[in-house]
Backbone as CSV, one residue per row, in Angstrom:
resi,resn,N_x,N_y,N_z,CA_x,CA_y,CA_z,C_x,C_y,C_z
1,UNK,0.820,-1.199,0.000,0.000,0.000,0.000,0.860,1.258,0.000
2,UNK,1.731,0.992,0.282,2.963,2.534,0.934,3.703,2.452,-0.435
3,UNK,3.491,2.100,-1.460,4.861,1.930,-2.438,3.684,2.610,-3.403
4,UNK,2.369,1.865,-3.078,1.201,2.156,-4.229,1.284,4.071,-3.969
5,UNK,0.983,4.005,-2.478,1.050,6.028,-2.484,1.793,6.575,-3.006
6,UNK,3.036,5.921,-2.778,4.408,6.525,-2.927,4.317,6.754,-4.632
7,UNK,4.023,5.669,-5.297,3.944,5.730,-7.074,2.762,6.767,-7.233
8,UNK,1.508,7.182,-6.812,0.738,7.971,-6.982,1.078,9.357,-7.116
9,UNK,1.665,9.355,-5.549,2.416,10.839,-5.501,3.550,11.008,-6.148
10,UNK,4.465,10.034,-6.512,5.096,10.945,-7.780,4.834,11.187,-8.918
11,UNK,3.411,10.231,-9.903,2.982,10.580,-10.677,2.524,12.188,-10.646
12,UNK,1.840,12.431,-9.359,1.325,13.822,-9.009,1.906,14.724,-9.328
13,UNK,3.419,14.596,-8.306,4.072,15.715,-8.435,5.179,15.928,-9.946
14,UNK,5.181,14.800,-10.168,5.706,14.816,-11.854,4.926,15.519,-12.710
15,UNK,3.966,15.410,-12.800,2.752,16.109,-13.832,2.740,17.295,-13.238
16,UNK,2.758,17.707,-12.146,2.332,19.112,-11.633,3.794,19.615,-11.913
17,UNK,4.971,18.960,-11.656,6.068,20.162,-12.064,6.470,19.893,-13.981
18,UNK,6.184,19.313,-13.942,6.511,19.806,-15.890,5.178,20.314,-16.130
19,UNK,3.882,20.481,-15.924,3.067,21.744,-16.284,3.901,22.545,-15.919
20,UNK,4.120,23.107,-14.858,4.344,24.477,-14.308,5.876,24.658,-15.106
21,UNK,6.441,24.152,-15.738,7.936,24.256,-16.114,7.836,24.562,-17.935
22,UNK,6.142,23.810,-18.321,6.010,23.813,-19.249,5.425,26.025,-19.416
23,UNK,4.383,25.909,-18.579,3.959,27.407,-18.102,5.386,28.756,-18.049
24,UNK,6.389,28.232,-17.509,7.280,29.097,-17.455,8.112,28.993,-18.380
25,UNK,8.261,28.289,-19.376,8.818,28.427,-20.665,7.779,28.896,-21.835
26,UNK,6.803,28.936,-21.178,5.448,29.902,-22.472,5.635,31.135,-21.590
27,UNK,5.731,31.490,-20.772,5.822,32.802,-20.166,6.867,33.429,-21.034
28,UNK,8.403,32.626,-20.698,9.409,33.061,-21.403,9.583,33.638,-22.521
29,UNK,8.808,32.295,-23.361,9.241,33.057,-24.450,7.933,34.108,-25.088
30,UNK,6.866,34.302,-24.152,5.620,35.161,-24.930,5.861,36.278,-23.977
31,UNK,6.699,36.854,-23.766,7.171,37.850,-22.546,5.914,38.495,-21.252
32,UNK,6.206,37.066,-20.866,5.352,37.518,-19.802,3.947,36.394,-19.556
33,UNK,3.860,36.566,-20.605,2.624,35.513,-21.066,2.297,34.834,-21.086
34,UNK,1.025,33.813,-20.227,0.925,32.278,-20.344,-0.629,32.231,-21.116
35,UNK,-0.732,30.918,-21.207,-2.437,30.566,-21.822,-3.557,31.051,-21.004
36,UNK,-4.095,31.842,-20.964,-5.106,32.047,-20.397,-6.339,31.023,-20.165
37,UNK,-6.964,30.628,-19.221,-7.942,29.877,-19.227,-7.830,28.509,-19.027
38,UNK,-6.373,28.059,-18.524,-6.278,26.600,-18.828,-7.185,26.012,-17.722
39,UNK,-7.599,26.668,-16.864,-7.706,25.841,-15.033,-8.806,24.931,-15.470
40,UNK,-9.678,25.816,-16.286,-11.081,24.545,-16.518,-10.910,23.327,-17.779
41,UNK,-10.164,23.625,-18.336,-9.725,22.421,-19.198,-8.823,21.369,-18.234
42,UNK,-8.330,21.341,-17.753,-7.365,20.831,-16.882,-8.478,20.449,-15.712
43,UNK,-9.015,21.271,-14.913,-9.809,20.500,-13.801,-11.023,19.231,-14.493
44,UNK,-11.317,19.646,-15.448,-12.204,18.725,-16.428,-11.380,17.552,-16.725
45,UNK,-10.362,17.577,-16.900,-9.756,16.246,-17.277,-8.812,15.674,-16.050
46,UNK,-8.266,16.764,-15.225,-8.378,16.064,-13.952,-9.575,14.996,-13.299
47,UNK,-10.779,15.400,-13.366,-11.507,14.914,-13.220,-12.017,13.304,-13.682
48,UNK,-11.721,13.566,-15.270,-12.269,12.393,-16.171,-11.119,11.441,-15.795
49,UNK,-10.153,11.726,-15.073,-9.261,10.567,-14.500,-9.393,10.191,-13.686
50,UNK,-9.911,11.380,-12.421,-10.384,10.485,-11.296,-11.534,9.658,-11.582
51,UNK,-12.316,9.810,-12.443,-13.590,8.826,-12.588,-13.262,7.717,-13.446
52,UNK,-12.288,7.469,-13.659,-11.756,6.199,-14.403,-10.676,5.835,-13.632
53,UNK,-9.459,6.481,-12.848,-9.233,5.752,-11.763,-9.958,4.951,-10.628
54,UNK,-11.141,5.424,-10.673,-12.476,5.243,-9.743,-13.067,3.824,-10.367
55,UNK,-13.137,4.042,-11.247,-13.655,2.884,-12.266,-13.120,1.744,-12.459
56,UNK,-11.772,2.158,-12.753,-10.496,0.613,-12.845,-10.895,0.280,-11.824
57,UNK,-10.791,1.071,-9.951,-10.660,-0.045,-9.146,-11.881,-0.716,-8.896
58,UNK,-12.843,-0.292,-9.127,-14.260,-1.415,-9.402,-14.194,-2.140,-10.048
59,UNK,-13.860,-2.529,-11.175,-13.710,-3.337,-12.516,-12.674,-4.185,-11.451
60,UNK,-11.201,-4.013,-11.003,-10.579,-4.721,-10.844,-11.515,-5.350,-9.467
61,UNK,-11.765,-4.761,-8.511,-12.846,-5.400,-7.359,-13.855,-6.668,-7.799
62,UNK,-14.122,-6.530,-9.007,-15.472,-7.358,-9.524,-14.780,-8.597,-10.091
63,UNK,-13.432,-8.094,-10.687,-13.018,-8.926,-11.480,-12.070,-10.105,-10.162
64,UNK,-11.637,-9.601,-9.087,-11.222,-10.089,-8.178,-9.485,-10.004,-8.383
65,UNK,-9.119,-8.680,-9.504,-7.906,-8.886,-9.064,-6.776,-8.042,-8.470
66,UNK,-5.805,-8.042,-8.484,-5.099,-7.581,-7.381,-4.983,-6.027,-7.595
67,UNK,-4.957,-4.870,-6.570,-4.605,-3.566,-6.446,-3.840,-3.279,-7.001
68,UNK,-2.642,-3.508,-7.078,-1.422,-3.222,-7.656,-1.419,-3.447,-9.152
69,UNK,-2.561,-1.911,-9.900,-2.374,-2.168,-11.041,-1.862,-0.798,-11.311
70,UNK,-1.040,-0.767,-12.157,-0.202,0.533,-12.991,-0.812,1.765,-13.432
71,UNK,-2.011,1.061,-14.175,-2.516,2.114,-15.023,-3.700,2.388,-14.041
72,UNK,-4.053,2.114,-12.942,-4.747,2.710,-11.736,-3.887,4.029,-11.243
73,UNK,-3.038,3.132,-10.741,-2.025,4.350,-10.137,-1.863,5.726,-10.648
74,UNK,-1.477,5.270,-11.940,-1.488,6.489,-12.565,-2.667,7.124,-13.565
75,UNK,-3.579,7.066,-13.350,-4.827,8.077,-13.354,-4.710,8.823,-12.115
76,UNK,-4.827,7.603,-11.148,-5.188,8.457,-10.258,-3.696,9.575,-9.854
77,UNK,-2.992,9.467,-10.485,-1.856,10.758,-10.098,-2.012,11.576,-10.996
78,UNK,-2.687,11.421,-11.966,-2.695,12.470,-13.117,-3.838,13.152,-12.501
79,UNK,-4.906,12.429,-11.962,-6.197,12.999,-11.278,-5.765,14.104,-10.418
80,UNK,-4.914,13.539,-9.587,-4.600,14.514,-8.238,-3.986,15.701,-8.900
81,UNK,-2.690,15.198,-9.396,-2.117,16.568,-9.969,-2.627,17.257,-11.039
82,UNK,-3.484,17.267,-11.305,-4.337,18.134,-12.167,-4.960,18.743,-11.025
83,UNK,-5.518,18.393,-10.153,-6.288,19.295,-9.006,-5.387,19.855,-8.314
84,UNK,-4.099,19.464,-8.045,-3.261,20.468,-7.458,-2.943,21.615,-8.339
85,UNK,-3.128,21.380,-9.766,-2.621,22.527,-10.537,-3.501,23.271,-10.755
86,UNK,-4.829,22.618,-10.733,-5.877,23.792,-10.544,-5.550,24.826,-9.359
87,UNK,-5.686,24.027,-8.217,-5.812,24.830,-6.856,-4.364,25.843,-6.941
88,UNK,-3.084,25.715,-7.567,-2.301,26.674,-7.286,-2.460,27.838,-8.368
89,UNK,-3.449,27.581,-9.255,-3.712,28.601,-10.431,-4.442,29.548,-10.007
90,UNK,-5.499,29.133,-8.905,-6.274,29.599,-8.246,-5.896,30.789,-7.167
91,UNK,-4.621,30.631,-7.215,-3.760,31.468,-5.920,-3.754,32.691,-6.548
């Protein structure tokens, strides 16, 4: 379970720092400037991951098989860190 968090949260924080790295190299080079408007495209598909991370682990529950699946994990880190990147856009 501690290795499963551990892979979640770095999916998280992986996705949340190359957005923001991706953001400061569009700043760079548009002087000053980033995309306007991304938070709701991004919380929207944050979203559509948590509901299919949500989903795998039912499917795998029904199906009876084991937690430790990959492509769980990582929805659900793409899920989170999309909501963290909302919430710091928000600042």
């Amino acid at each position: 379970m501690l290795v499963r968090l551990a892979r979640i949260a770095a999916i998280a924080v992986g996705f949340f720092f190359v957005f923001t790295l991706s953001q400061q190299a569009t700043a760079a080079r548009n002087f000053g400037q980033t995309t306007a408007g991304l938070s709701w495209p991004i919380g929207v598909l944050a979203f559509v991951f948590l509901l299919a991370a949500f989903g795998n682990e039912r499917l795998n529950k029904l199906r009876g098989l084991s937690d430790d699946d990959l492509r769980t994990d990582f929805l659900w880190g793409l899920g989170v860190g999309g909501i963290a990147i909302v919430l710091e856009r928000l600042q």
